[in-house]
N, C-alpha and C positions, 0 to 999 in steps of 0.2 A: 309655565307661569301660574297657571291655573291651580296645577297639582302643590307648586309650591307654597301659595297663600292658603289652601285649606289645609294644608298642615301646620301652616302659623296656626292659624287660628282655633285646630285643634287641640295646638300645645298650649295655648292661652285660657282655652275654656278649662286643659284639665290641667292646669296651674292654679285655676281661681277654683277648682273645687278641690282640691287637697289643701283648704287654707285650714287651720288649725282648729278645733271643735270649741262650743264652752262659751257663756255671756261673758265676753270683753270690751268694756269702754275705756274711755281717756277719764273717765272717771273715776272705774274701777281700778285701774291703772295706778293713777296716781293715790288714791285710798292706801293701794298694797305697799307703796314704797315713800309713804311719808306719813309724818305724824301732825298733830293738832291741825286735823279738820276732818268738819262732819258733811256728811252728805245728803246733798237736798235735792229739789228739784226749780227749775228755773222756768218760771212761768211766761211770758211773753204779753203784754198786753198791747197790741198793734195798733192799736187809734189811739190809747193815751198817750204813749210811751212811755210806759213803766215795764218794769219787771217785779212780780211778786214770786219772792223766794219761800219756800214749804218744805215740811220735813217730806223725807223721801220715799217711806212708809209708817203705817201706823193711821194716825187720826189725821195726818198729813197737815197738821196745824202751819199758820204763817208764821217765818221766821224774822223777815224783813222786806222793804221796798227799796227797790232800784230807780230813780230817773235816765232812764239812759239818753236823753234829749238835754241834758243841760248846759249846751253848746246850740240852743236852737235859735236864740237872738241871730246868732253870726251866720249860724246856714240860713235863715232866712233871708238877712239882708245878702249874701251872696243871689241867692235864687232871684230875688227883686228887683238886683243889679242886671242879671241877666233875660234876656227875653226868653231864649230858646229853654234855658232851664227852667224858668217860670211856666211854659208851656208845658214842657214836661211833668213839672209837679202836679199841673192841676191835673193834668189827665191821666193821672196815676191817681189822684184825688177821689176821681171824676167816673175811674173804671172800677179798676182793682179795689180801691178802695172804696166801694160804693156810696163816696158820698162823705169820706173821711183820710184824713193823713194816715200813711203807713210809718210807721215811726219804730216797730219792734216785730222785725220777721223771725229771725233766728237767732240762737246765742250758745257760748259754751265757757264753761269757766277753763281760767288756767289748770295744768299741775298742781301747783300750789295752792292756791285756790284764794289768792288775794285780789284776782281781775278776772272780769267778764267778758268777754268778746261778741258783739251785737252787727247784726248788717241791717242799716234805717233803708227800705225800699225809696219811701220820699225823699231821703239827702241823697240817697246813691250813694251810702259810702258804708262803710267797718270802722266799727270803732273799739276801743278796748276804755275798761272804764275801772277803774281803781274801787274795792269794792269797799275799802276803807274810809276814802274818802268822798266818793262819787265822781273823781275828778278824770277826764279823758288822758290816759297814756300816750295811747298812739290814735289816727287818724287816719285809712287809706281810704282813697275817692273810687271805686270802679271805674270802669270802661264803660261809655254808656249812660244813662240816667236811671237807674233802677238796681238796687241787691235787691236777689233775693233768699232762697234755700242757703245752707251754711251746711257743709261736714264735717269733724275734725279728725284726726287721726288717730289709733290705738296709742300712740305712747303719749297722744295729747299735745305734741310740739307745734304741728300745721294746723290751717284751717282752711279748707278750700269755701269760694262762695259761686252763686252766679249774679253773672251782671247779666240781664234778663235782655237788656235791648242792646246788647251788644253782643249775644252769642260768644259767650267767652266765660271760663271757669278762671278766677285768680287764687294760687294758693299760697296763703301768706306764713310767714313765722310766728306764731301765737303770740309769743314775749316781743317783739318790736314792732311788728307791722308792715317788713318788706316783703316784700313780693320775691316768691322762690320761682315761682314758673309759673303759666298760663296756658289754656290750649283751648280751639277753638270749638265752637257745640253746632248743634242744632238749630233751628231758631226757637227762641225762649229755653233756655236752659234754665229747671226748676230745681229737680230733687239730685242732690250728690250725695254719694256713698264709698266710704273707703272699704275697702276688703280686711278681713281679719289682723292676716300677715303685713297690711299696709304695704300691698308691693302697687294694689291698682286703685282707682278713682272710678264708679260707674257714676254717669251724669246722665239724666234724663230731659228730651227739653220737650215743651207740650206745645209750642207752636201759638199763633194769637189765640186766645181765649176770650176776645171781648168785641167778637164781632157777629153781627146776629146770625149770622150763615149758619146756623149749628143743624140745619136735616145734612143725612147722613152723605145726601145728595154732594150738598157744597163741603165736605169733609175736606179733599183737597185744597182745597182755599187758606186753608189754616195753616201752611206753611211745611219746611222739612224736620219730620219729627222723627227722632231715632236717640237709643243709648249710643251715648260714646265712653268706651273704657281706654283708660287710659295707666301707661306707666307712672306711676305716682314718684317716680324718683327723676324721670326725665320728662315725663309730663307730655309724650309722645303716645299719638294714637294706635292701639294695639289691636283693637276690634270695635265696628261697628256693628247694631242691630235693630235693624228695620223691622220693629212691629208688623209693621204692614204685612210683609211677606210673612210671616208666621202666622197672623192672625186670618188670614186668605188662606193658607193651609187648613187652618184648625175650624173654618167652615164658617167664620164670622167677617165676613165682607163689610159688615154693613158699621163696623165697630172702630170708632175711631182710635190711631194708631199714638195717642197722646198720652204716653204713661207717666201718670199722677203718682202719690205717694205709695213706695215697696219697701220690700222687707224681705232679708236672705234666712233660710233655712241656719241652723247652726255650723253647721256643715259646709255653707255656702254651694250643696249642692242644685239648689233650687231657689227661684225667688217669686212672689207672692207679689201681684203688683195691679194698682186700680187704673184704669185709663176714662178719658173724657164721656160725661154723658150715663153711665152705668153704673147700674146698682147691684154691685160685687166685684169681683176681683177673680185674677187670673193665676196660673203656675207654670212656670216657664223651667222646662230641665237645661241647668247652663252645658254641662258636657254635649248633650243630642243637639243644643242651639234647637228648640222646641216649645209650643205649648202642649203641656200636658192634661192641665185640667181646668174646667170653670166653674165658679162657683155663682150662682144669680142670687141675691140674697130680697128679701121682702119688700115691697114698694110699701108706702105710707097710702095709700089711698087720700091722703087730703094734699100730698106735693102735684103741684099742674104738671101736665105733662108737655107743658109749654118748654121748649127746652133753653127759648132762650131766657125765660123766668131765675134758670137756675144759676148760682153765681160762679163766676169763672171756667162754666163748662163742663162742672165738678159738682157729680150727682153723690159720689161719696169721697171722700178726702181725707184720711187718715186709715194706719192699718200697722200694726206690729205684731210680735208673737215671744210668747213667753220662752224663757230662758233653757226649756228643757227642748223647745220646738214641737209640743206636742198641742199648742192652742194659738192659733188669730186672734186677733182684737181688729175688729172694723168701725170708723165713724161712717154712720149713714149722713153724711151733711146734710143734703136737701131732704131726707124723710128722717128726719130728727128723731133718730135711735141710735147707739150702738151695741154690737152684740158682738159676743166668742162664740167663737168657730172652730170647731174638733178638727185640725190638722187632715187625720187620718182619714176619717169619713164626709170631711164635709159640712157637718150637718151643724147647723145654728142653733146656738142657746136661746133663752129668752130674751126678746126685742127689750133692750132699758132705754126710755125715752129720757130724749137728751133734746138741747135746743140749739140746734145749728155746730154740731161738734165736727171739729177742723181740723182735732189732730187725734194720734192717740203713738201712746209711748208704755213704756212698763216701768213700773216702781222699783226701787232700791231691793228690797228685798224679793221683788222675782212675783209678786203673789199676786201682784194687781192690773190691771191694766188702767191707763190713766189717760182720759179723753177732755181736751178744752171743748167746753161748752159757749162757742161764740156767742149767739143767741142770750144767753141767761148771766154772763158774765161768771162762769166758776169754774172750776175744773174737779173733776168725779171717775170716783177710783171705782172698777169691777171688777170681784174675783174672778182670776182666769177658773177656780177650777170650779164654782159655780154659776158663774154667769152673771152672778144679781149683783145688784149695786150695793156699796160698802158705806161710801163717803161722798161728799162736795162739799168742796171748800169758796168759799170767795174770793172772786179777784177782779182785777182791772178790767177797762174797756175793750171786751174782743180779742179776750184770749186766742191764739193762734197755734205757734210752739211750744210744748212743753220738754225740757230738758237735763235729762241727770247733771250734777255737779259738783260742787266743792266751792263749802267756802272754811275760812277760818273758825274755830272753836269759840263760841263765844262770842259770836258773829249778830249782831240783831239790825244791820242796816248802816249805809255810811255817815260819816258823823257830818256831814255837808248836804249830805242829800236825801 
């Protein structure tokens, strides 16, 4: 029985690394096989709930505004009707949202590029939003009181989300809004990832994050935290991975096993991934099931080293890597920098001070790496191949997500919203 599960899941790991090389989004995707639309980038503004739409590189200027709350009349009086979800909201309010509604976690546009797809934390639900007119298509509720992270798939059809307080991934059809399949996580399922080939789903869950236990002492307290990959056609679990046990090998006991925002090599032979509390990030070889290497990047000397000061658990919170996979992008959240980082060696470019950056993704054109500055309200592009800041542009309350996409040619916002 023994012999025969580790050669599942040998054949799992080296499935997911022969996935096909090369920058492929549901973006780029749909770009290659349709005409009249241009490509931007989709900004998140989580406490207002808007979305400001940017060109996708260049001077990354605004192209348009999104509401994606303009159905919030109706989910309020739902929420007020009810106790238990009135409970819920505030203390979503109350935590996560330090003090503010979460109204805009993550999003992606169609194929086509004439709907947006959004998961509101505070409603608990997915919505798809007509970009023409502002108006809601479709409307799914999660499992639970809470979305959060959102993946979509290479050819752009699915979109998996997590309902964070119900330990559950739902992945829905982009174009209507049912629900294909479901499987169960971790507790707090955050960050979801489709693989190249779109055959698997990696979901990450990070356990509570908003309870002051955070010395390394009470680390078990936080719940069961582990990737679950999953068969993305059957939505059956293929392989589990306990941080824990890797990270107890690789000589770091004391390092909590709550993996925050990753990133796969192009190859998908390796993935690049932050956990709870630290300032840097890790490299995980998927065929050996391994860490291989650590990266500790610069403290800020003016962040307290109070840990439960830091918000959500989350010393650093974003990280992606250029399209040739020769360069990292890291947001420093709590020590309000980000920098690029040489694949090969390791080694850090210069610290660009940023104010509270939450996420970071890469531009349309490959050149840039693009970091939401929650803190400052903007979002600011740094060239991967020198490190120094480009651009910042303006945006809404608390930028969070930033997202490649697609909209229509000729696109400057909906005509209702």
């Amino acid at each position: 029985m023994a012999v025969s599960r580790t050669r599942h899941l040998c054949s799992v790991a080296a499935a997911l690394v022969l996935t096909a090389a090369g920058p492929a989004t549901a973006a780029s995707a749909a770009s290659d096989a349709s005409d009249g639309l241009r490509e931007v980038l989709f900004v998140g503004n989580n406490w207002d709930g808007t979305a400001d739409v940017i060109r996708s590189s260049g001077d990354f200027a605004k192209v348009g505004r999104i509401n994606v709350i303009p159905d919030r009349d109706t989910r309020m009086a739902e929420i007020n009707a009810d106790p238990i979800r009135w409970i819920y909201f505030q203390a979503i309010r109350n935590s996560v949202g330090e003090g503010h509604d979460q109204f805009a976690d993550d999003m992606y546009s169609t194929p086509d590029g004439r709907s947006v797809v959004v998961s509101r934390p505070s409603f608990a639900d997915v919505v798809s939003i007509d970009l023409a007119t502002g108006k809601l298509n479709w409307r799914f509720p999660v499992a639970g009181y809470r979305a959060d992270h959102m993946a979509v798939s290479p050819d752009g059809t699915r979109v998996a989300v997590s309902a964070s307080t119900a330990n559950t991934v739902h992945v829905l059809d982009i174009g209507t809004g049912k629900q294909l399949g479901s499987f169960a996580t971790g507790d707090k399922p955050h960050e979801n990832i489709f693989t190249r080939d779109g055959k698997y789903i990696w979901n990450m869950s990070i356990g509570d994050v908003n309870t002051a236990l955070d010395d390394p002492g009470w680390d078990w307290t936080k719940g069961d935290r582990h990737i679950t990959v999953v068969d993305a056609t059957t939505y059956k679990q293929v392989k589990v991975v306990d941080m824990r046990q890797r990270l107890d090998a690789f000589g770091l006991k004391d390092f909590s096993d709550a993996v925050r925002p990753a990133v796969f090599s192009p190859d998908e032979s390796k993935l690049y991934f932050q956990v709870s509390f630290f300032n840097g990030f890790l490299e995980y070889d998927v065929a050996t099931d391994k860490i291989t290497r650590m990266k500790t990047l610069p403290k800020n000397p003016a962040t307290s080293e109070d840990r439960t000061t830091w918000v959500n658990d989350s010393r650093h919170h974003g990280i992606s890597m250029n399209p040739e996979g020769t360069k990292l992008c890291v947001a420093g959240t709590m020590d309000d920098y980000a920098t690029v980082v040489d694949r090969a060696s390791l080694q850090e470019g210069p610290l660009v001070t940023a104010s509270k950056p939450y996420w970071a993704t890469v531009s349309g054109d490959g050149k840039d790496c693009i970091i939401s500055e929650s803190g400052a309200d903007q979002v600011t592009a740094i060239d991967f191949a020198t490190g120094r800041k480009v651009a910042s542009v303006p945006v809404g309350d608390h930028p969070q997500r930033v997202r490649l996409g697609h909209v229509r040619d000729g696109w400057t916002g909906p005509s209702g919203g």
